[in-house]
PDB file as gemmi writes it, atoms N, CA and C in Angstrom:
CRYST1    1.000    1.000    1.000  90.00  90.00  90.00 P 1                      
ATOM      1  N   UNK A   1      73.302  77.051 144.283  1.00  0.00           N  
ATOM      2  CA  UNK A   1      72.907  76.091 145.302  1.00  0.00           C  
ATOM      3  C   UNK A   1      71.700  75.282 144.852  1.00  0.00           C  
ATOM      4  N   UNK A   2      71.554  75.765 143.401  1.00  0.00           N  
ATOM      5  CA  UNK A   2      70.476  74.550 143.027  1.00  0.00           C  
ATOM      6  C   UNK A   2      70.096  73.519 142.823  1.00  0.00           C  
ATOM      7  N   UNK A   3      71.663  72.874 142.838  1.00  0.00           N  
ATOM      8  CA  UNK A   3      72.339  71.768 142.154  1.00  0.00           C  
ATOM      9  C   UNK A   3      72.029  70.762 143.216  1.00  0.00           C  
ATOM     10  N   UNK A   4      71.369  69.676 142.657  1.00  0.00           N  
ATOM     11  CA  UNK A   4      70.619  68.565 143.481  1.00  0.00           C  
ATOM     12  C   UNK A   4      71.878  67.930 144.288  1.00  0.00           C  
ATOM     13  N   UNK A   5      73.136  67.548 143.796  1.00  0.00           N  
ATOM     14  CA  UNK A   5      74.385  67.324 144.468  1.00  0.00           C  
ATOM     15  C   UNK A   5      74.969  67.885 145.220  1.00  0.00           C  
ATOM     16  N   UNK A   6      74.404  69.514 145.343  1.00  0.00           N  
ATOM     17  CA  UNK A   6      74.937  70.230 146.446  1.00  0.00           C  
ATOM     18  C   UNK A   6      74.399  70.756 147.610  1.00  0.00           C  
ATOM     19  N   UNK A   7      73.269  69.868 147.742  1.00  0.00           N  
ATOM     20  CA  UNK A   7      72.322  69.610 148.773  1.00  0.00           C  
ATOM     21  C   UNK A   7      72.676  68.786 149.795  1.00  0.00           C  
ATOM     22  N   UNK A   8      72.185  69.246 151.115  1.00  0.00           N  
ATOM     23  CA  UNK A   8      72.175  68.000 152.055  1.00  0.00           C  
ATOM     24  C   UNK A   8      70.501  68.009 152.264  1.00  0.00           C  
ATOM     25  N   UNK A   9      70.242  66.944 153.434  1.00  0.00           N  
ATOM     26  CA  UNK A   9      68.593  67.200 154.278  1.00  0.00           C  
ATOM     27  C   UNK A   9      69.102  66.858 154.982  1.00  0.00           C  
ATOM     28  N   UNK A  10      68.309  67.552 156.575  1.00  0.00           N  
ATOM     29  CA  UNK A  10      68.454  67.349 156.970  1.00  0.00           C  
ATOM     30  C   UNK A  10      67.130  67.519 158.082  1.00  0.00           C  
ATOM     31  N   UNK A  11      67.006  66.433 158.895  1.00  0.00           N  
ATOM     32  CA  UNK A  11      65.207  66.885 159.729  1.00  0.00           C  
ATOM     33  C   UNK A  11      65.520  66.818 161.486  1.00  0.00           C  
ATOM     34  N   UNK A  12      65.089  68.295 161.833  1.00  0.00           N  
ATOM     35  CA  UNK A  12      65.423  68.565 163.416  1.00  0.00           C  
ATOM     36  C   UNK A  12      63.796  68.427 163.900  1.00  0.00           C  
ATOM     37  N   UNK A  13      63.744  67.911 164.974  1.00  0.00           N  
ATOM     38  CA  UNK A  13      62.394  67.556 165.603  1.00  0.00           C  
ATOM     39  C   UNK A  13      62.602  69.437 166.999  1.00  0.00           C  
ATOM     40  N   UNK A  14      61.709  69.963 166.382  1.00  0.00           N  
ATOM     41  CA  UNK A  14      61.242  71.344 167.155  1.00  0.00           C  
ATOM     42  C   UNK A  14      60.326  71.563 168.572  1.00  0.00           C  
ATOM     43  N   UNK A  15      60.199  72.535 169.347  1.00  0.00           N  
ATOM     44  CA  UNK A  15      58.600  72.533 169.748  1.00  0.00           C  
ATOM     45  C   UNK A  15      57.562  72.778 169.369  1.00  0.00           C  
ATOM     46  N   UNK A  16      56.807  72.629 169.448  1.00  0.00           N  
ATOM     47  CA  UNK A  16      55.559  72.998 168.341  1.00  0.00           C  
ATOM     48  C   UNK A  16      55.152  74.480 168.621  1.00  0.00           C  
ATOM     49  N   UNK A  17      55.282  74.824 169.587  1.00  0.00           N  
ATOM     50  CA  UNK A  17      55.219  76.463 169.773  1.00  0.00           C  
ATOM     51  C   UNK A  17      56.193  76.608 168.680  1.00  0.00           C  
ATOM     52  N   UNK A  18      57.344  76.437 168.811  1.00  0.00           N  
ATOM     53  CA  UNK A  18      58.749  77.550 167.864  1.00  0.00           C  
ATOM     54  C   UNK A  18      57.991  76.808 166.403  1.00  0.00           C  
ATOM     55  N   UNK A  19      57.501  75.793 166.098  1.00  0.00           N  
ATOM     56  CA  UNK A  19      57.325  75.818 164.764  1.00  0.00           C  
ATOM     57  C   UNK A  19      56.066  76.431 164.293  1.00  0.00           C  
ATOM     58  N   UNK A  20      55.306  76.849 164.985  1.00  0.00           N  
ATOM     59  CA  UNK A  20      53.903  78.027 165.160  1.00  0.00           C  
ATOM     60  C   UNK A  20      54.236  78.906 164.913  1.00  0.00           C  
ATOM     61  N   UNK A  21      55.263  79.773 165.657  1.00  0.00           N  
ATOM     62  CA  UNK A  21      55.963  81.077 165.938  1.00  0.00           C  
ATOM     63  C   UNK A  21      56.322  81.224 164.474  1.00  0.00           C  
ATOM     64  N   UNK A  22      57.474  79.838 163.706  1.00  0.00           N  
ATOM     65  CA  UNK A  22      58.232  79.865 162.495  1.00  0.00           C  
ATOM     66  C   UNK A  22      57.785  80.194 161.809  1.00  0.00           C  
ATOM     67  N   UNK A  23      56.364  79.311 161.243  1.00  0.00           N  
ATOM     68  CA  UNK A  23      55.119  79.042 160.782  1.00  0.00           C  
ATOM     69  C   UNK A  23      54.472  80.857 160.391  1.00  0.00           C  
ATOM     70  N   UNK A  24      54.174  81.259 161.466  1.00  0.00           N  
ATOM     71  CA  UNK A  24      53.874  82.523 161.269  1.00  0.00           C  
ATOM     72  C   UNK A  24      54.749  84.084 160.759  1.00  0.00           C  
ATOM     73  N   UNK A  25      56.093  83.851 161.152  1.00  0.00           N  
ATOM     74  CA  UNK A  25      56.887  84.537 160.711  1.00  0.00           C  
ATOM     75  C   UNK A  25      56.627  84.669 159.711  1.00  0.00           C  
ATOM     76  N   UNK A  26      57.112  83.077 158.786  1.00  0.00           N  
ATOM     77  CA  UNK A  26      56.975  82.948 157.642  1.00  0.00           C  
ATOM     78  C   UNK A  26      55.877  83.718 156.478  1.00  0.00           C  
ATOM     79  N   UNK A  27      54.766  83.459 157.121  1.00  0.00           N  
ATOM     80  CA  UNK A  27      53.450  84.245 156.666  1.00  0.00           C  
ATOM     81  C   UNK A  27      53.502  85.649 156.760  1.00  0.00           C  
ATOM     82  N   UNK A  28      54.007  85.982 157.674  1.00  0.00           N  
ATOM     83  CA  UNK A  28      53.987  87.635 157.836  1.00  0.00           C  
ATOM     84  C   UNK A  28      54.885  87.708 156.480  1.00  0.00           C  
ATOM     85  N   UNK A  29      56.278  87.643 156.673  1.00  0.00           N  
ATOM     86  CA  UNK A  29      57.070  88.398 156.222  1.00  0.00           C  
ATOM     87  C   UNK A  29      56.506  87.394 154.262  1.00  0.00           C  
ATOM     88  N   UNK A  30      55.940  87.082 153.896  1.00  0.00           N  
ATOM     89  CA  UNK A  30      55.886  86.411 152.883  1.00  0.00           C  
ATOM     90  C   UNK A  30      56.662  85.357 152.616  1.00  0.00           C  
ATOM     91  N   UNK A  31      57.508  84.519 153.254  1.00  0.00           N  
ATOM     92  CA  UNK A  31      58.652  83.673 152.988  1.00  0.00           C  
ATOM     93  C   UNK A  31      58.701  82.189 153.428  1.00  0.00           C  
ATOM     94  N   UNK A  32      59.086  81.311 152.944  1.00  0.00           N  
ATOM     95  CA  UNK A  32      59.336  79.887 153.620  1.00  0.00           C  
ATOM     96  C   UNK A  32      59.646  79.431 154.364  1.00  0.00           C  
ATOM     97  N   UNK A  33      59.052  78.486 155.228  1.00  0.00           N  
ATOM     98  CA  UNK A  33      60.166  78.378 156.408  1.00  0.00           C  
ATOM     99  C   UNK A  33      61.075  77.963 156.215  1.00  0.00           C  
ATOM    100  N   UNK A  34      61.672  77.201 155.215  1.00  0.00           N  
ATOM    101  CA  UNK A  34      63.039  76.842 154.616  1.00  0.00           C  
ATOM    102  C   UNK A  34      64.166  78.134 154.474  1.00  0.00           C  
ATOM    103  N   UNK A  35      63.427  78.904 153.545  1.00  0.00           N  
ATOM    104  CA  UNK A  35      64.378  80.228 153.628  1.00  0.00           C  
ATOM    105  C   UNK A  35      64.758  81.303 154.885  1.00  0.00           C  
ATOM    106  N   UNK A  36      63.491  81.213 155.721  1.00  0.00           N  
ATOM    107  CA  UNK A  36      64.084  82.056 156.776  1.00  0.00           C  
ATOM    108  C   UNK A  36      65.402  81.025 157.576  1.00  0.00           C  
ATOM    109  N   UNK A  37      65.257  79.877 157.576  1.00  0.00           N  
ATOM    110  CA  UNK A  37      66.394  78.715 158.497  1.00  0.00           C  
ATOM    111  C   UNK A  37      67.826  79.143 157.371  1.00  0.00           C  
ATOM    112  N   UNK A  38      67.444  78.659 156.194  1.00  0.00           N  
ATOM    113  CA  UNK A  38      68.787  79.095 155.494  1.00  0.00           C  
ATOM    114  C   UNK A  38      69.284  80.317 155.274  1.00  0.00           C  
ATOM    115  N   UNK A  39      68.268  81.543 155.740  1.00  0.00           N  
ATOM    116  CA  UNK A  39      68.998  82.812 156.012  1.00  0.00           C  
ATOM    117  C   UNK A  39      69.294  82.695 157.482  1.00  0.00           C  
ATOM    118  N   UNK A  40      68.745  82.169 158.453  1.00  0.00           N  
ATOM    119  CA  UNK A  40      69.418  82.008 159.854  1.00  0.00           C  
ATOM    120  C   UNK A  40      71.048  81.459 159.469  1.00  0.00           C  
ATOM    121  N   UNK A  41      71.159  80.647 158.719  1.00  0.00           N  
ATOM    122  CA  UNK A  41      72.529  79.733 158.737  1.00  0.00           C  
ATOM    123  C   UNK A  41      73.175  80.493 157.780  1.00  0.00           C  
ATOM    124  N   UNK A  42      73.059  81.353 157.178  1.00  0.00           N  
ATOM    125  CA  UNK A  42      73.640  82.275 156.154  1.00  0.00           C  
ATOM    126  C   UNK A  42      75.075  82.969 157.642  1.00  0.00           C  
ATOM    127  N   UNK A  43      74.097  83.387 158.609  1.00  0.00           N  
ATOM    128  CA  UNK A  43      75.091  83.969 159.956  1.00  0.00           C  
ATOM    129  C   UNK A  43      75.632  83.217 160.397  1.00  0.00           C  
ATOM    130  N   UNK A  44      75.959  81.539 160.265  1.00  0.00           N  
ATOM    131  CA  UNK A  44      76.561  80.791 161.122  1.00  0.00           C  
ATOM    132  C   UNK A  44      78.038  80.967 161.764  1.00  0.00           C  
ATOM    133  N   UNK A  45      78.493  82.112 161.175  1.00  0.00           N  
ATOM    134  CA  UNK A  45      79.947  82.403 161.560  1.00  0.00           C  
ATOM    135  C   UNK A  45      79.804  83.558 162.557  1.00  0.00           C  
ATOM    136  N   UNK A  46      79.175  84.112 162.835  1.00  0.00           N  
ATOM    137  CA  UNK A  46      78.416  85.121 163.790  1.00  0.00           C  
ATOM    138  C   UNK A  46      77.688  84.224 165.137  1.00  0.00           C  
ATOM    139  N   UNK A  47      77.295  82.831 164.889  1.00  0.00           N  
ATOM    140  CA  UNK A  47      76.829  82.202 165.618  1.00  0.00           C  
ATOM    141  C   UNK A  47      77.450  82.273 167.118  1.00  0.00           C  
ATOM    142  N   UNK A  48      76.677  81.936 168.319  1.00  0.00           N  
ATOM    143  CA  UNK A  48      77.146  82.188 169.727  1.00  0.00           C  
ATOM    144  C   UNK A  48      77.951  80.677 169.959  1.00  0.00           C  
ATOM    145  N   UNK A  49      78.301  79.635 169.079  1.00  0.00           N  
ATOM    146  CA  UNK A  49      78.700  78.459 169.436  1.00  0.00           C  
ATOM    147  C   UNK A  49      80.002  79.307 169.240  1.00  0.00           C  
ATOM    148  N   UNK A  50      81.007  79.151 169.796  1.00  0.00           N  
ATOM    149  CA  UNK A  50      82.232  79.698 169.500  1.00  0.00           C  
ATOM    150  C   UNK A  50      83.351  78.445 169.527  1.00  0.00           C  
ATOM    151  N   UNK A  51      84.596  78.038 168.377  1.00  0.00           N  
ATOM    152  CA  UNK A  51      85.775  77.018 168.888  1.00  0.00           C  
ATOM    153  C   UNK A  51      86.776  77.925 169.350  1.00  0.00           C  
ATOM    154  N   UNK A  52      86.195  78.704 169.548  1.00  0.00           N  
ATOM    155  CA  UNK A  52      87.420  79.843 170.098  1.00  0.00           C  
ATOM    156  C   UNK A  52      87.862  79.436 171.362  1.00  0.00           C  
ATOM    157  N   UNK A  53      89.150  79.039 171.480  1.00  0.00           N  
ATOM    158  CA  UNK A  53      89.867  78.587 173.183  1.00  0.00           C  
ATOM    159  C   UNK A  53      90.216  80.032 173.908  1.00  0.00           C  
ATOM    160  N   UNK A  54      89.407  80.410 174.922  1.00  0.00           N  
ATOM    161  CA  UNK A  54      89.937  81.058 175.575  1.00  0.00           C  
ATOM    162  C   UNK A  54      91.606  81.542 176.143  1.00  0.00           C  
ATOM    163  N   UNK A  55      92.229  82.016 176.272  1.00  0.00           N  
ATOM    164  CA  UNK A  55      93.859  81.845 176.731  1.00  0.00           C  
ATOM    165  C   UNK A  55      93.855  81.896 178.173  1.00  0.00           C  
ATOM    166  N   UNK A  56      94.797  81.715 178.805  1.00  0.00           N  
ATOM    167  CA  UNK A  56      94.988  81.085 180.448  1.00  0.00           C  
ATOM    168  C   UNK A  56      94.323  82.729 181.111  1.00  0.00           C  
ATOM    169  N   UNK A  57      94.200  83.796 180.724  1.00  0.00           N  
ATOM    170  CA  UNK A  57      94.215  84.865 181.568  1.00  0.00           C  
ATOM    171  C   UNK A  57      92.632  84.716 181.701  1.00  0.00           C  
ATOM    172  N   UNK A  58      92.259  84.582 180.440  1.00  0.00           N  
ATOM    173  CA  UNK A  58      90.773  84.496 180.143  1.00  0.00           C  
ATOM    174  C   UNK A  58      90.042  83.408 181.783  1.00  0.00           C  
ATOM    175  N   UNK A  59      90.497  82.723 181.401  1.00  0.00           N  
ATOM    176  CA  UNK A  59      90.111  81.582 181.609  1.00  0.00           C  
ATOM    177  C   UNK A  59      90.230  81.956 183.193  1.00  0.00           C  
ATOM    178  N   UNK A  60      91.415  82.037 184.088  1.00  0.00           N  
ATOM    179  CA  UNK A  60      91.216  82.698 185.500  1.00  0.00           C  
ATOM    180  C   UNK A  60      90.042  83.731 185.897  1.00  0.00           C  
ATOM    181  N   UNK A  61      90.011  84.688 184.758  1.00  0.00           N  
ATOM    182  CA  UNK A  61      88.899  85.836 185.271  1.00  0.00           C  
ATOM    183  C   UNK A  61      87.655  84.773 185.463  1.00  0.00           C  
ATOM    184  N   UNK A  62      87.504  84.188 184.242  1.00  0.00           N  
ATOM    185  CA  UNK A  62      85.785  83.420 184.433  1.00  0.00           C  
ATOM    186  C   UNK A  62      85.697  82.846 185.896  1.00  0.00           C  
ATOM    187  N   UNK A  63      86.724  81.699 185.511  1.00  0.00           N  
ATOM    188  CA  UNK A  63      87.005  81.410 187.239  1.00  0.00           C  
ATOM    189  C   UNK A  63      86.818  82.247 188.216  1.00  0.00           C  
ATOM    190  N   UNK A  64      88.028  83.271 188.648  1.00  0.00           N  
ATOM    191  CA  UNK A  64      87.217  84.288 189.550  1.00  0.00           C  
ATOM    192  C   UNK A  64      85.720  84.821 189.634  1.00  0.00           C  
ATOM    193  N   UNK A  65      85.413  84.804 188.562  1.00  0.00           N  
ATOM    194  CA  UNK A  65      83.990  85.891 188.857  1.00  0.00           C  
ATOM    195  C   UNK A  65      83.237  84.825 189.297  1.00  0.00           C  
ATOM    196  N   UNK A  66      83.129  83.577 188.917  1.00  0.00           N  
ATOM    197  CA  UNK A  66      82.148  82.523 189.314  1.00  0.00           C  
ATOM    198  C   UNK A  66      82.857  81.791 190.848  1.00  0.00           C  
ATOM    199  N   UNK A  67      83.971  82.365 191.154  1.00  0.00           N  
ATOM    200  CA  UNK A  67      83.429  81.850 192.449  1.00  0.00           C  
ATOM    201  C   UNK A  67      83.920  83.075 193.409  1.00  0.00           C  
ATOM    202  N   UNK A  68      83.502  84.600 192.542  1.00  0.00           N  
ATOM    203  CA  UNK A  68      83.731  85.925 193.438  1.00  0.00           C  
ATOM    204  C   UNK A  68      84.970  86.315 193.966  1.00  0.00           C  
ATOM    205  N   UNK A  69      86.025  85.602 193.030  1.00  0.00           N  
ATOM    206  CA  UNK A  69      87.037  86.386 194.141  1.00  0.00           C  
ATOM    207  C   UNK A  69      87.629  87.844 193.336  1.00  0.00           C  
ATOM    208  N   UNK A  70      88.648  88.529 193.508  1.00  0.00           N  
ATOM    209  CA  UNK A  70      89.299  89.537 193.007  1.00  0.00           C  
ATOM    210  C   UNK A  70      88.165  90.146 192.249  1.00  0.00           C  
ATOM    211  N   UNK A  71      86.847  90.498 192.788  1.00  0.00           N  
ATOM    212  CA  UNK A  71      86.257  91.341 192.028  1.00  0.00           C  
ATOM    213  C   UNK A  71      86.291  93.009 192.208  1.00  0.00           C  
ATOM    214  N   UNK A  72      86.183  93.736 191.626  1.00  0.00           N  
ATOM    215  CA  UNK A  72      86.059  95.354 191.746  1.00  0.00           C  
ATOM    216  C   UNK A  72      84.821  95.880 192.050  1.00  0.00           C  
ATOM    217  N   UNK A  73      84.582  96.340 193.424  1.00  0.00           N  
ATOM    218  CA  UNK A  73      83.026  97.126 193.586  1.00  0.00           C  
ATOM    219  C   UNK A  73      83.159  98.512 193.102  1.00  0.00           C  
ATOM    220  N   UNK A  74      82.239  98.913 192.585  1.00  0.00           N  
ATOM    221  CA  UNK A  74      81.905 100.525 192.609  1.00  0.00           C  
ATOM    222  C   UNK A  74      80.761 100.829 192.878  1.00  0.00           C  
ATOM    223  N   UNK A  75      80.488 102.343 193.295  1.00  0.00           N  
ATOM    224  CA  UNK A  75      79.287 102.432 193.039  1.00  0.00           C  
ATOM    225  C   UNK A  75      78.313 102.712 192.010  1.00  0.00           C  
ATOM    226  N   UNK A  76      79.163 103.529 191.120  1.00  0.00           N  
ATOM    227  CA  UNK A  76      78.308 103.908 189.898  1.00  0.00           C  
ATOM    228  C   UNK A  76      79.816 103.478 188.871  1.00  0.00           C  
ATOM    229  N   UNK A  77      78.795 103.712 187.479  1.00  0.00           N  
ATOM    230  CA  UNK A  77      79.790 103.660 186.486  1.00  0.00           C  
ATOM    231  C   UNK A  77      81.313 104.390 186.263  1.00  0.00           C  
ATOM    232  N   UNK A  78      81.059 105.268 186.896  1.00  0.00           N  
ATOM    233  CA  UNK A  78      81.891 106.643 187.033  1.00  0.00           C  
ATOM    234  C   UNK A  78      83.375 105.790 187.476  1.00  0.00           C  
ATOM    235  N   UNK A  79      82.860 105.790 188.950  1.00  0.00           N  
ATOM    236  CA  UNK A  79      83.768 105.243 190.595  1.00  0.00           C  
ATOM    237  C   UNK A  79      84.831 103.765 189.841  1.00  0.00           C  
ATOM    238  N   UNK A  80      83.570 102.807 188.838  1.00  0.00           N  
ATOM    239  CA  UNK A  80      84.229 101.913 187.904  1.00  0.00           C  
ATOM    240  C   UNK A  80      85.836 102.040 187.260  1.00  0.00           C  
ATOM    241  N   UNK A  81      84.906 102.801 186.461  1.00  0.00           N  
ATOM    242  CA  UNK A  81      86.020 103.353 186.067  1.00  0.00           C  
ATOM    243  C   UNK A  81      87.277 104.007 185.884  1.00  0.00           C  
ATOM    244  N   UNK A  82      87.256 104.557 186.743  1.00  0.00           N  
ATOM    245  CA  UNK A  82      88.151 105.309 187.601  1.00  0.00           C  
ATOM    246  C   UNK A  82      89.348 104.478 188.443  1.00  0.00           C  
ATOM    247  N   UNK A  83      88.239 103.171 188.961  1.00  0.00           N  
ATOM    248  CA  UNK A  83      88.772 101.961 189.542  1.00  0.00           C  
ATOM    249  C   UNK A  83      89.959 101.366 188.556  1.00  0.00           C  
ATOM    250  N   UNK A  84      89.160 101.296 187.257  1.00  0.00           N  
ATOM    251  CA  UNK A  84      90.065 100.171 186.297  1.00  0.00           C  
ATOM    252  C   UNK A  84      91.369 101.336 185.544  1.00  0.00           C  
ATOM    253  N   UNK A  85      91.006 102.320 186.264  1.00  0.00           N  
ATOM    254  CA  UNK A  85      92.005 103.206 185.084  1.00  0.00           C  
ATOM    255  C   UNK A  85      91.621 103.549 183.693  1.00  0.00           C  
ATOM    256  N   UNK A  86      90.755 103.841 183.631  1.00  0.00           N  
ATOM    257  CA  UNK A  86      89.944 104.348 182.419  1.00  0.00           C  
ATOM    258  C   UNK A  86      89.416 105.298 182.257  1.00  0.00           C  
TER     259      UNK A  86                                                      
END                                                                             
């Protein structure tokens, strides 16, 4: 990845707290702030952005729970469970 052609740049405008916070990481752990971002993006496939399409079943539960319907009460974890067949 040394290769000047296999570079991009690229410049994100931060808060100045998170670039303090960065800033200091950096110092603790001995490292750049360049390298800790490109070990952040090393996980980008782990990342919480997901293109994952939910499927239609999916997609009803969310629905339900956000506007409460068909939900399951219990009282403890136990009663839960027991509820769902588990």
């Amino acid at each position: 990845m040394n290769k000047k052609n296999e570079l991009s740049r690229i410049s994100v405008d931060i808060p100045k707290i998170k670039h303090k916070r960065l800033k200091k990481l950096a110092a603790d752990l001995g490292l750049s702030m360049r390298q800790i971002i490109l070990d952040a993006l090393e996980s980008i496939d782990e990342c919480r952005y997901s293109t994952h399409i939910p499927n239609e079943e999916t997609i009803q539960a969310i629905k339900d729970a956000k506007e409460k319907k068909n939900l399951i009460e219990a009282k403890d974890i136990e009663d839960l469970f027991n509820k769902l067949g588990l």
